[in-house]
Structure formats: structure tokens, C-alpha cells
C-alpha positions as CSV (number, residue, x, y, z in Angstrom):
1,X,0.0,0.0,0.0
2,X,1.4,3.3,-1.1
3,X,2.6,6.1,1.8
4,X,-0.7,8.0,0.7
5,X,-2.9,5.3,2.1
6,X,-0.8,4.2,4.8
7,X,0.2,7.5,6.5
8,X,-2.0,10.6,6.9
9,X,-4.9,8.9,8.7
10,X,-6.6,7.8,5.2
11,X,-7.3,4.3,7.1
12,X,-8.7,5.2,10.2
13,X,-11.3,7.6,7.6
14,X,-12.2,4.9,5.0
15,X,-13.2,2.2,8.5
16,X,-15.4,5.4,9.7
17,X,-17.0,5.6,6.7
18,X,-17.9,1.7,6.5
19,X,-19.2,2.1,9.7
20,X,-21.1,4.6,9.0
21,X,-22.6,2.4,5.7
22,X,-22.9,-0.3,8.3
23,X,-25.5,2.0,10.9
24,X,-27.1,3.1,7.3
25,X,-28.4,-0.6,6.3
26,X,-26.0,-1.9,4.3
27,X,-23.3,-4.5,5.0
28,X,-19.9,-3.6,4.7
29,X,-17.2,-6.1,6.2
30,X,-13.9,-6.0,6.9
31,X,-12.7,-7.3,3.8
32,X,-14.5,-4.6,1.9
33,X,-12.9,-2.0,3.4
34,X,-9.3,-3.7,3.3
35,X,-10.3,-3.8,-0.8
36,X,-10.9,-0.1,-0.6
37,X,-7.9,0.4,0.8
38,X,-6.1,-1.4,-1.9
39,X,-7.8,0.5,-4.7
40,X,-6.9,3.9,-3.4
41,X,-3.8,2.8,-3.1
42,X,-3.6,2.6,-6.8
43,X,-5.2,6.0,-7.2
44,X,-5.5,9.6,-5.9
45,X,-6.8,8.9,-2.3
46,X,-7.4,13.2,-2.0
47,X,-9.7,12.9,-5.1
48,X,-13.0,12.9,-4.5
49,X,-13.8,11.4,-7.4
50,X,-11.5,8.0,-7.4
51,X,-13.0,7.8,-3.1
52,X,-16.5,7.4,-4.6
53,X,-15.7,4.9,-7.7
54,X,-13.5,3.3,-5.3
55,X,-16.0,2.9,-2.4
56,X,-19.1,2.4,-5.1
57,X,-16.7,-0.6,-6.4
58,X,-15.6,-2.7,-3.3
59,X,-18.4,-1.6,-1.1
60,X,-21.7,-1.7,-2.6
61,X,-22.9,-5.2,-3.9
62,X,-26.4,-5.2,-5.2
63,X,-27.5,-1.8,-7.7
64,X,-30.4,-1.0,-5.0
65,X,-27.7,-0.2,-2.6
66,X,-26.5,2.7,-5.1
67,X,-28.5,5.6,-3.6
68,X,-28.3,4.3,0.1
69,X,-24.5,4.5,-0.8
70,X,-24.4,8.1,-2.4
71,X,-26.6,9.5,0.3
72,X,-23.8,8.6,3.3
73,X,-21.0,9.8,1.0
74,X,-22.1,13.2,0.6
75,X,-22.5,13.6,4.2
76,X,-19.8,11.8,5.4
77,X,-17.3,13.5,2.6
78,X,-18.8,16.1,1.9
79,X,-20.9,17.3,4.7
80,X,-24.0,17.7,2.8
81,X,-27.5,17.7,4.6
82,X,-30.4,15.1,3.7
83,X,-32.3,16.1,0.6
84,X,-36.4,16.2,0.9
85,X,-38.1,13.7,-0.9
86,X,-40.3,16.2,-2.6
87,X,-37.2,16.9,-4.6
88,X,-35.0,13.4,-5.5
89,X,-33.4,14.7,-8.2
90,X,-31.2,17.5,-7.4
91,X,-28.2,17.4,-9.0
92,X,-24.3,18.7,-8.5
93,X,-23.0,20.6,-11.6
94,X,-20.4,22.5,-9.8
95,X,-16.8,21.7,-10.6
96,X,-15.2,19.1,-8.6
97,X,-12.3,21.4,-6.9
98,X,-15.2,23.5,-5.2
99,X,-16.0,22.2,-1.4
100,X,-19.2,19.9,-0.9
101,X,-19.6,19.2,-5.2
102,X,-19.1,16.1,-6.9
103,X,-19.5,15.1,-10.5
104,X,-19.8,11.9,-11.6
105,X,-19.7,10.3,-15.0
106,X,-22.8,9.0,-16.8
107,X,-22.2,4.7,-16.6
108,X,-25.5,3.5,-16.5
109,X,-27.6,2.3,-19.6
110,X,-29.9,4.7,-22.2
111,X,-27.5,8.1,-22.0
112,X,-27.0,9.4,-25.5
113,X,-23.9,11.0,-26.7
114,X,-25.6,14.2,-25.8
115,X,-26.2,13.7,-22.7
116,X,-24.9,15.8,-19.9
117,X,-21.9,14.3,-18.6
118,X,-23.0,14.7,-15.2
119,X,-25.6,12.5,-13.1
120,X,-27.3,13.2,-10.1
121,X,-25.9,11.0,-7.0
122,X,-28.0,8.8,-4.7
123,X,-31.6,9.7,-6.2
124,X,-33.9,8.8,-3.2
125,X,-36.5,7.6,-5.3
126,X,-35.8,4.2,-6.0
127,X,-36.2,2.4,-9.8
128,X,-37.1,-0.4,-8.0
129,X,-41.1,1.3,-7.9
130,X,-40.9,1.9,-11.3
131,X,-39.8,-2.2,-12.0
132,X,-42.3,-2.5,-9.9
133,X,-45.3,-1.9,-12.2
134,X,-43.4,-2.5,-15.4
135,X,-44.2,-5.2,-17.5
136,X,-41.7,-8.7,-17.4
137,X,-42.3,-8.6,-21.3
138,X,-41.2,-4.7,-21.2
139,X,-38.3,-5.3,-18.6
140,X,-34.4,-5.4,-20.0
141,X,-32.2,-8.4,-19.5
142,X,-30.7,-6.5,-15.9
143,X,-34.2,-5.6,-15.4
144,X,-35.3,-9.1,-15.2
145,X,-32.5,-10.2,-13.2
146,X,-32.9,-7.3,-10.5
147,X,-36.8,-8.7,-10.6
148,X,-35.9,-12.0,-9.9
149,X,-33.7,-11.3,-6.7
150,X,-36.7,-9.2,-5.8
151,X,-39.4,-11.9,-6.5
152,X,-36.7,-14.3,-4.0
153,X,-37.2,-11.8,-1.3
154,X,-41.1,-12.4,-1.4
155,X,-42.5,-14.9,1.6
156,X,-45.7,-16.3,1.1
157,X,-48.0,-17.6,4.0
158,X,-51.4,-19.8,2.7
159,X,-53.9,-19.5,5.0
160,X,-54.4,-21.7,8.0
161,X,-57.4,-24.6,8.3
162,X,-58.0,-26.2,11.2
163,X,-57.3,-30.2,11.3
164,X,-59.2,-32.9,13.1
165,X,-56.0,-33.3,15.9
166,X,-56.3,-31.0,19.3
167,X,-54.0,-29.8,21.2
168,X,-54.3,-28.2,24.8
169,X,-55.4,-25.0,25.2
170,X,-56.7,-22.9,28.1
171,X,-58.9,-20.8,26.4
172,X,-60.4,-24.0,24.0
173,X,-64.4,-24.6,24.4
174,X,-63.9,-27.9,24.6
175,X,-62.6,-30.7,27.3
176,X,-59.4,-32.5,26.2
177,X,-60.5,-35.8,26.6
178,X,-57.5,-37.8,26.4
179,X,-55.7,-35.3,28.9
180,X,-58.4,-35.8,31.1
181,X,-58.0,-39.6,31.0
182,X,-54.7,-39.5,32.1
183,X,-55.3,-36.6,35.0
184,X,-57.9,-39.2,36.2
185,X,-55.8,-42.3,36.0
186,X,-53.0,-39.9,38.1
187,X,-55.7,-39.5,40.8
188,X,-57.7,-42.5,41.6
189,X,-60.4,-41.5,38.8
190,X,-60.6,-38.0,40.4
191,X,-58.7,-35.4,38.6
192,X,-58.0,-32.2,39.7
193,X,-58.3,-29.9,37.3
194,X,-59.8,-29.7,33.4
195,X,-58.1,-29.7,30.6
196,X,-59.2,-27.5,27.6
197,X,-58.1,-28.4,24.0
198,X,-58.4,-26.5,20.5
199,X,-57.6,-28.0,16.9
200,X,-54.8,-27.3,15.3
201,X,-54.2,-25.4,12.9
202,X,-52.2,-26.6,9.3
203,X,-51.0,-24.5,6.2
204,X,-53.4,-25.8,3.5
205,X,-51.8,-27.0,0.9
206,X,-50.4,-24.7,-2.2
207,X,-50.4,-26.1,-5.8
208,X,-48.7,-24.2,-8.1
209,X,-49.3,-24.9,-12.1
210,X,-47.0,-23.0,-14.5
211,X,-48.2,-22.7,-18.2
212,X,-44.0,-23.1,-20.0
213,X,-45.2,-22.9,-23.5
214,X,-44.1,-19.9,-26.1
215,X,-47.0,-18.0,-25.9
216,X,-45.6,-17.3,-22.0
217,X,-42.0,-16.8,-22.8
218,X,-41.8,-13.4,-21.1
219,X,-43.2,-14.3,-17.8
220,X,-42.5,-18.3,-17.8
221,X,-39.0,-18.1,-15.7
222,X,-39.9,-15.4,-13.8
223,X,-43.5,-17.0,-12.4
224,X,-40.7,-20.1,-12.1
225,X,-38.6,-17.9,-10.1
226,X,-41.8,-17.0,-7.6
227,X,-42.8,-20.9,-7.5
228,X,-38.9,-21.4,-6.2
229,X,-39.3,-18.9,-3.6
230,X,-42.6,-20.4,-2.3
231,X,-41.4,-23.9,-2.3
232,X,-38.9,-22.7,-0.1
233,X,-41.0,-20.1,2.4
234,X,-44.3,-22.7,2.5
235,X,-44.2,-25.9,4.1
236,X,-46.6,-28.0,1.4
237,X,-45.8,-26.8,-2.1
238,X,-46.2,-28.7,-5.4
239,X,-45.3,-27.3,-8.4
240,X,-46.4,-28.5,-12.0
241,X,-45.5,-27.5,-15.1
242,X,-47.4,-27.7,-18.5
243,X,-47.4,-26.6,-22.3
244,X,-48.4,-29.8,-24.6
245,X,-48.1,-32.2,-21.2
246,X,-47.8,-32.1,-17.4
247,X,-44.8,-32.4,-15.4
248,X,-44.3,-32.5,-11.8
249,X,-40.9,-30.6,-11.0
250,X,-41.2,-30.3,-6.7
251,X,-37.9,-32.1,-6.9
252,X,-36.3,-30.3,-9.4
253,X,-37.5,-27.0,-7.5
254,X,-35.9,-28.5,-4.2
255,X,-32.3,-27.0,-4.4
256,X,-30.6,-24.3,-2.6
257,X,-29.4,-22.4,-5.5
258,X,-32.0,-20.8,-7.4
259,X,-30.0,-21.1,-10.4
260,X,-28.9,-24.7,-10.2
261,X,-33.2,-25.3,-9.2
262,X,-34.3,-23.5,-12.6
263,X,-31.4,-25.5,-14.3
264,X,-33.1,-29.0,-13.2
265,X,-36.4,-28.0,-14.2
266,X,-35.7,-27.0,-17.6
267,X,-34.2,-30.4,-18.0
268,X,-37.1,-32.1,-16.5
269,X,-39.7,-30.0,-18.3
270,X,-39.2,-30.9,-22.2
271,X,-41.9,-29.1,-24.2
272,X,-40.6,-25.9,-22.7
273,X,-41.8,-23.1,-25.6
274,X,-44.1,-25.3,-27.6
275,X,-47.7,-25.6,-27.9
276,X,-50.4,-25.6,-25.1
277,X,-53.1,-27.8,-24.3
278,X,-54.4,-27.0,-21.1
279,X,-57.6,-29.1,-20.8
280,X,-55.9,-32.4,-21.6
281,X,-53.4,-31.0,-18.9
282,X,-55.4,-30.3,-16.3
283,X,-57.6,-33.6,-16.9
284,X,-54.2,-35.5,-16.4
285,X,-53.3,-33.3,-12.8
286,X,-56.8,-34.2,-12.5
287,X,-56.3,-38.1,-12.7
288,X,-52.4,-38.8,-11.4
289,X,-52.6,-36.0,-9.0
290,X,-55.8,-34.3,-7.2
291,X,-57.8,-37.5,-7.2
292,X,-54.7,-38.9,-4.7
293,X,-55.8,-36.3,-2.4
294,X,-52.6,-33.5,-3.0
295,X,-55.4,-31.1,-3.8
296,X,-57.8,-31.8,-0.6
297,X,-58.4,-28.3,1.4
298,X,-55.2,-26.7,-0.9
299,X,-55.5,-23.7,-3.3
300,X,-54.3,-24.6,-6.6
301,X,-52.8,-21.4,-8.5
302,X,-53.0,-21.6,-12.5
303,X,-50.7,-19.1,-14.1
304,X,-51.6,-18.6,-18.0
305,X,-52.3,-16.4,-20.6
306,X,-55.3,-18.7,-21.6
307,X,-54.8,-19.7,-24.9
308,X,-55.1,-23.2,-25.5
309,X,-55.6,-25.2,-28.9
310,X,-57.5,-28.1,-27.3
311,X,-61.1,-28.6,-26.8
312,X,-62.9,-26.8,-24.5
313,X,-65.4,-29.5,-23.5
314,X,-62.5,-31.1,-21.6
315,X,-60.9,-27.8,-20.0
316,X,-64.9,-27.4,-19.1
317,X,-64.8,-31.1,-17.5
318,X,-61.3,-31.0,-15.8
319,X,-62.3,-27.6,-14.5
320,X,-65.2,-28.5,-12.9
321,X,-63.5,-31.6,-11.3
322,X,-60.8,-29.8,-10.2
323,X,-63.1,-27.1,-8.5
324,X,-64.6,-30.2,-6.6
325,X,-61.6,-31.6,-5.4
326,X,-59.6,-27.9,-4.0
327,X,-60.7,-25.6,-1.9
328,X,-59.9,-22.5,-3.8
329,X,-59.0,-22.1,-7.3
330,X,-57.0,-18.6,-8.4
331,X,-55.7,-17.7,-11.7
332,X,-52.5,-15.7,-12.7
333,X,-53.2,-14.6,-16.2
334,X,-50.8,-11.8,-17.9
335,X,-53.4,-10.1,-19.8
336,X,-55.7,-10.2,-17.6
337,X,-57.6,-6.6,-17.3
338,X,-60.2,-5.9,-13.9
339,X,-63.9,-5.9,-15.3
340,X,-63.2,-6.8,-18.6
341,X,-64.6,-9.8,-20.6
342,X,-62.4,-12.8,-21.1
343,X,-59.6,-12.5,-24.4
344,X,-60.0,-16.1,-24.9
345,X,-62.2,-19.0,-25.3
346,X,-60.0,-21.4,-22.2
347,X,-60.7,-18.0,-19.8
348,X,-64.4,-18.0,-20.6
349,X,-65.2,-21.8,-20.0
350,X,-62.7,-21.5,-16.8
351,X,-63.7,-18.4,-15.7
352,X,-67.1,-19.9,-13.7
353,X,-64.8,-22.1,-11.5
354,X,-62.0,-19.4,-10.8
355,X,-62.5,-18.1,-7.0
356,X,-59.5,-15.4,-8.0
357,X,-58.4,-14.0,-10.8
358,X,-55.3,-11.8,-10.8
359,X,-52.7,-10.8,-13.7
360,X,-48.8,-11.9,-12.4
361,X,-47.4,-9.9,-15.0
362,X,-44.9,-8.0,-13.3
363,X,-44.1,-7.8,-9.6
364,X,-46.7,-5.5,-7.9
365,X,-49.2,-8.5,-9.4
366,X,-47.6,-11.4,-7.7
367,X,-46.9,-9.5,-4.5
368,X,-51.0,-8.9,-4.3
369,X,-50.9,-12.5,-5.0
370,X,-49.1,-13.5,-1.5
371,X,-51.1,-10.6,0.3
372,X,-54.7,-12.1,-0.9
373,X,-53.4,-15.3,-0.3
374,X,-53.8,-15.3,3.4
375,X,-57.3,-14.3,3.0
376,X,-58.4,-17.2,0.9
377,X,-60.2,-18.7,3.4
């Protein structure tokens, strides 16, 4: 490390200002900082400029972080109060040698060559609102992949049914029977004191059925993504995916790493951006699947855009069934509009047996989904 770094007190500033990130939110370790240490000592440590690139670099990890990050720079370097929100976008065009300014260079995506070379730091308006309600068909590759960390973050609870086992409970309206027994048999068939008891109460089970074929190419590995982060946050999740046929990928799904998960089930699932058939695939969940029972007292979630090139007598027939055998039925479809009529033929014959119908097309959908989904009682 040069003199610059080492001497001067540089050190003892750079571990004050990753404390300072630290009591801000973010997570800044010890490793972090020796990296920002390292850097500087390959650049000017007294510019102002190389401290942010350098601290932006080896300190911040995830682009969210960015305007967290800006914010504590400028009033840790440069002493500069917290802006209002009412006005996120106020910018620093004075030149770099005057106290309190910084400019910073243009590096992310959609600047023209005419563009001012100077952005505004640490905009307290996130774009994560705006990804928010945008589209997954309209989203940009680092778009999607911003989406899809945010989709992991989402924890979904199904709501609760009671089961036929008790368990003791004070304020239960009922005697525990069995506890009584017992308190008898401890005292000569006279027991001291009653027992109260309550059912338990179970997640019901959550079915998820993912419509993989080209017509959902925009939204397949992202609604793939969400059926990850349920089978991990639920306890009983199945997850089936369809286009010409069904396949069952809980397995696949039951991985650690997201990425290695998604890479199993696109081996598994093998008509992956073909045709789709849903009524002859539903009829077969139908048969192998919710007749066993794996459907008794669960919500089964159908996410597809609804069109289908089979019959509609059989999506009518496997509906219906299916209806019979769940206790709530909810529908994800992308184009799906509130108070308008049905785009497609599949959506009016399964529209009657749909409890909820919601759009999942970008990420202010699906978290709706998990909200409503406690209330599906």
C-alpha cells in the first residue's frame, strides 16, 4: 500500500465511513474496506472522485444499494444535509475542486452521446417502484434479473385450516379428553383440574401450475422464479409445469441455489416453448394428481395467458372436477384486465370455477398475489 494510504490517517477515515454504511443498512465487512484500501492505493486517495468509484466498487454489492451508498457519501465527505423527498433529483454541476460538489460520469444504460456528462448522485427515489409496475415482457435483460432477486425476497404464507388433531389450550371450548384420561388415572379416577383443547391449525396445501409454453415466454422463468421462492418459504408446495403435457418438478424446485433449481427444471420439463393444451393437462393433474388427495383443502394457482388449442369441452370437464376436489382455485393470467370480458375462449369456459383471478405480470401482481393469499379462506 502506497505512503498516501498508509500514512496521513486515510485508514482510520475509510473504516469510519464503513461504519457509517454499516448504521445506514448496508453490509460492509472487513474485507470490503481492506479492498478499498487497496484500490486507493492505486489512485489519488485526495480525489473525491476516485473515493467514490472506489468505495461504489468494493463496497456496494447489489444496484439498489446505489442511492443508500451516495446518500452517506455526501454527508460523510462532503458534509451535505439530507435532501427532501419532494425533490430526488437534485443534481451537482459545480466543478469538482469546489467544497461539498461532486460530478460523476454518466455509466448507466440509455444516455446518449448528448447527454450531460453529469448525473445526479444517490436519487432517493428508487427504480425499483418503477420495475415495480413494469411489464416482465417490457423489462431489459438486468431488469429481469434485479426482478428476480426481488421476487426471492417475497414470503408467502397460505392461510391456515383447522385439522381434526387437538391440542391443549386454556382458552379451548372444549374438554381434552384424552388429557383428562390421564389426569384421572393420576388420581384415583378423580382429577384435579380440566383440561381445555383446540384444533390445530395446518397450512393448506399450495399447488402451483405453470403454463412453460411460447406464448408465456416473457413471464415463464420469472413466475418459475416465484414458485422457487414459495417452495422454499411454504411448508406444502407442489409445483407442475405444463405446455403440450404435465410435469411435476417439486424435486427439481428442491435445491438451494436458485440457479442450479431452474437448471433441473428446464431439464425435466421438455416441451418448454411449444404448444399448449391446457384441458388435456389439467384432466391429467386431475387423474395422477388431485384424485390422490394432493389437492384436498389446498389452493391450486393456475398461471396462464389462456390460450389453448385443445377442446374446450374437456378444459370445461377438468375444471369443474378440479373445483370439486380444491378448496380455492386462483388464476394468474398476464393479460388479464379488472372488469373486462375474457380474451379467450379457455378463460371463458374457466372463468365460472375461478375463485380469484389476478394478472402476475410484473411484480406488484404477484406480491398482491401473497397478500390475498392469506385471505383465501
Amino acid at each position: 500500500m502506497s505512503s498516501t494510504v498508509a500514512d496521513g490517517g486515510f485508514v482510520a477515515l475509510y473504516v469510519d465511513f464503513a461504519d457509517a454504511l454499516r448504521r445506514a443498512g448496508l453490509r460492509v465487512g472487513t474485507d470490503d474496506v481492506m479492498a478499498l484500501c487497496s484500490s486507493l492505493a492505486e489512485l489519488d486517495a485526495s480525489d473525491i472522485l476516485d473515493t467514490y468509484w472506489a468505495g461504489r466498487c468494493t463496497l456496494v454489492n447489489r444496484r439498489d444499494h446505489i442511492p443508500l451508498y451516495d446518500t452517506v457519501f455526501r454527508q460523510f465527505f462532503l458534509d451535505e444535509p439530507v435532501k427532501s423527498e419532494d425533490d430526488p433529483r437534485v443534481q451537482m454541476r459545480a466543478s469538482s475542486n469546489a467544497q461539498g460538489v461532486l460530478q460523476v460520469p454518466d455509466t448507466e444504460s440509455g444516455s446518449g452521446p448528448g447527454d450531460d456528462d453529469s448525473v445526479s448522485l444517490g436519487y432517493l427515489a428508487s427504480p425499483v417502484d418503477v420495475w415495480r409496475r413494469k411489464r416482465f415482457a417490457d423489462c431489459s435483460p438486468d431488469e429481469l434479473a434485479a426482478l428476480r432477486r426481488m421476487i426471492s425476497a417475497i414470503r408467502l404464507a397460505p392461510p391456515r385450516r383447522r385439522s381434526r388433531r387437538q391440542r391443549i389450550d386454556r382458552r379451548g371450548r372444549r374438554l381434552h379428553l384424552r388429557q383428562m384420561t390421564r389426569e384421572a388415572m393420576r388420581h384415583h379416577g378423580e382429577p384435579r383440574q380440566l383440561h381445555w383443547s383446540q384444533r390445530r391449525l395446518r397450512h393448506r396445501p399450495l399447488i402451483l401450475i405453470l403454463d412453460v409454453s411460447g406464448s408465456m415466454a416473457d413471464h415463464s422463468r420469472n413466475l418459475l422464479q416465484f414458485a422457487f421462492s414459495a417452495r422454499r418459504a411454504a411448508e406444502r408446495v407442489e409445483v407442475f409445469c405444463f405446455g403440450t403435457r404435465l410435469t411435476r418438478i417439486t424435486r427439481q424446485l428442491d435445491r438451494r441455489r436458485p440457479d442450479e433449481a431452474m437448471a433441473k427444471a428446464a431439464e425435466a420439463v421438455f416441451d418448454w416453448d411449444g404448444g399448449t393444451r391446457i384441458g388435456d393437462c389439467l384432466q391429467r393433474f386431475v387423474k395422477d394428481w388431485a384424485r390422490r388427495g394432493i389437492t384436498r383443502g389446498g389452493i391450486v394457482v393456475i398461471c396462464s395467458d389462456g390460450l389453448d388449442r385443445g377442446d374446450p369441452e374437456v378444459l370445461d370437464a377438468a375444471m369443474q372436477q378440479l373445483s370439486r376436489l380444491s378448496h380455492r382455485i386462483v388464476w394468474l393470467n398476464p393479460h388479464h384486465r379488472e372488469g373486462a370480458m375474457p380474451g379467450s375462449v379457455a378463460m371463458m369456459v374457466a372463468e365460472p370455477y375461478v375463485d380469484r383471478m389476478l394478472s402476475g405480470r410484473d411484480l406488484a401482481s404477484l406480491e398482491e398475489f401473497a397478500r390475498e393469499l392469506r385471505a383465501l379462506r
